[in-house]
Phi, psi and omega in degrees: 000121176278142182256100211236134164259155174245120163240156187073018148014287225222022160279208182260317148329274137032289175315256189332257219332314203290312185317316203273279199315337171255010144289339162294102163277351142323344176248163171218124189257144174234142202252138167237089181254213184297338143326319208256333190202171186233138186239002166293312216266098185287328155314322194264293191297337131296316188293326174288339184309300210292280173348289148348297177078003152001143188266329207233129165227131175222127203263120162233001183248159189226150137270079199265030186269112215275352178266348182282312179304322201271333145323290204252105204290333167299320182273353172286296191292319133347323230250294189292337197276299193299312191259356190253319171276298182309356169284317196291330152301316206275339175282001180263342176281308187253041190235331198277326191254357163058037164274161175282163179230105183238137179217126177253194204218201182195144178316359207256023199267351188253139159312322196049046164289110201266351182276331164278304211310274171000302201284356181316171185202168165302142146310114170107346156357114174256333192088006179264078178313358172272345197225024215251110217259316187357308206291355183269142207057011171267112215233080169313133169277133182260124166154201168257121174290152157304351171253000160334120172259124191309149181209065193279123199265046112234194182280354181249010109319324169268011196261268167007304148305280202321300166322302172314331182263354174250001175278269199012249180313325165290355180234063090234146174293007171235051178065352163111335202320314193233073059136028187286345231259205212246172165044034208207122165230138160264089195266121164266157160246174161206145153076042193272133173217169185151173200318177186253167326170153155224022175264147162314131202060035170260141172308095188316165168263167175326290219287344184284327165321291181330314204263336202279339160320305182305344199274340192258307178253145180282007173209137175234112203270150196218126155322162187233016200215180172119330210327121194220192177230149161266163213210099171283108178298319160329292187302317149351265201285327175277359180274309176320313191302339214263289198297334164280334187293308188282045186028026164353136173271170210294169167137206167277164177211118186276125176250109190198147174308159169304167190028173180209143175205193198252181196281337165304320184265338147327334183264327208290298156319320171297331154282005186292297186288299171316336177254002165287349160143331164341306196264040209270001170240026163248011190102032171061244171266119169322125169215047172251136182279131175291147152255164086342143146199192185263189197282322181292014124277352162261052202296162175219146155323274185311094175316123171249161187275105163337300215255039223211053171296120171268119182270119172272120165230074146222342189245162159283139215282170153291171196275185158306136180316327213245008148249339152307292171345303183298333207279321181303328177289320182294343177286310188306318179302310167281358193240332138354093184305339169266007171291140187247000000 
């Protein structure tokens, strides 16, 4: 029986991870959130590893508030501790105690220059387009490869970085430099939605804003920009489960639902789906008017990446977002104290 602790428990992740891995009796899952462990705390995260003793340590918990870090020089430093030093502890734990390591990251460690994203060609590309065959049947996926090099334009990207690069270096022995290293998978996401949360103060997800809106206003103004792919945490935590059971080789990994669109056509499908009936426990068909508009209506502290579709080329994909979708309404619905 292998032995995997989960930190960050009782996040929106977290939950699935603790759910899917104790349907396994191959596992004896140990569950940890912020009360159980300070992951900030380099000492207190040896000392409990090494105790625990773990074959799998998987980091769910994060800091996400991205407007705040880029604001408040306290919440900054906060930031750089949770997502950034502190990883860099739990790979030094499990390196020491010769456990796997799974820790995740986010689309936003990328710029969304949508202008390099374009220029990719085929492998062997001369650019002498007369004689040229490469282009036939090819259909680029346009976004970020796992081997991209991250470039994050705010600070709770670059806090994000930072994390990847001290799992790097603390779980190889030749420091990590080119993401080589050993006993480690680094999954990036976007856009994670799914049941809320039970640790105090976690950060809703999109589609429950939305909906609690729709419920409320007779207009609803939504960016129109942003374009990403979304991440269903259930679909999440069974994909993770899919890459340790099957031995993956170690490295980075895009993890996200099929398809992308912008947080507008995000909303814009989701009353779609809710007054079709998914959302009958939210008060039945949604009739609050979507608006488009751009991002500067909305200012935030914080840059976000235009651009920032994750291409998964090592697993086989996940469904479309918009049957994740379905399955969350349907959820939302039975967990809705007044649904019937």
């Amino acid at each position: 029986m292998k032995k995997i602790l989960i930190i960050g428990s009782q996040g929106m992740l977290g939950q699935e991870l603790v759910e899917v891995f104790k349907k396994d009796s191959d596992y004896k899952v140990i569950a940890w959130d912020k009360k159980d462990i300070d992951i900030a705390n380099e000492k207190e995260v040896m000392k409990k590893v090494g105790f625990t003793k773990p074959d799998v340590i998987i980091n769910a918990a994060a800091y996400n508030a991205v407007d705040k870090c880029e604001a408040d020089a306290k919440e900054y430093a906060l930031a750089k501790k949770v997502n950034g030093l502190a990883p860099g502890y739990l790979a030094k734990a499990a390196k020491k105690n010769k456990a796997i390591l799974v820790h995740y990251s986010t689309d936003y460690v990328f710029d969304g220059d949508f202008g390099k994203l374009i220029s990719k060609e085929p492998a062997g590309c001369t650019h002498s387009c007369a004689t040229c065959s490469l282009h036939d049947n090819f259909q680029p996926e346009i976004g970020y490869h796992e081997d991209d090099l991250p470039n994050p334009i705010s600070k709770y990207g670059k806090t994000k970085l930072l994390g990847e690069k001290e799992v790097a270096k603390n779980m190889s022995s030749k420091g990590g430099s080119a993401y080589g290293g050993k006993n480690y998978y680094l999954i990036r996401i976007s856009k994670l939605f799914g049941k809320p949360a039970l640790s105090e103060g976690a950060k809703k997800s999109f589609f429950d804003i939305m909906l609690e809106l729709g419920k409320t206003k007779k207009e609803v103004k939504v960016v129109d920009e942003e374009t990403s792919c979304f991440t269903y945490a259930p679909d999440l935590a069974k994909k993770t489960k899919e890459v340790i059971d099957s031995e993956k080789p170690f490295g980075i990994y895009h993890i996200t639902n099929g398809g992308s669109c912008t947080w507008y056509e995000a909303a814009v499908e989701l009353y779609k789906q809710a007054s079709a009936g998914g959302g009958s426990a939210y008060g039945g068909k949604i009739k609050a008017k979507i608006i488009p508009v751009s991002g500067a209506e909305f200012p935030r502290p914080a840059k976000r990446p235009p651009y920032s579709v994750l291409v998964n080329t090592k697993l086989n994909p996940m469904r479309d977002w918009k049957e994740a979708l379905k399955e969350y309404l349907i959820n939302s619905k039975l967990q809705a104290p007044n649904s019937k």
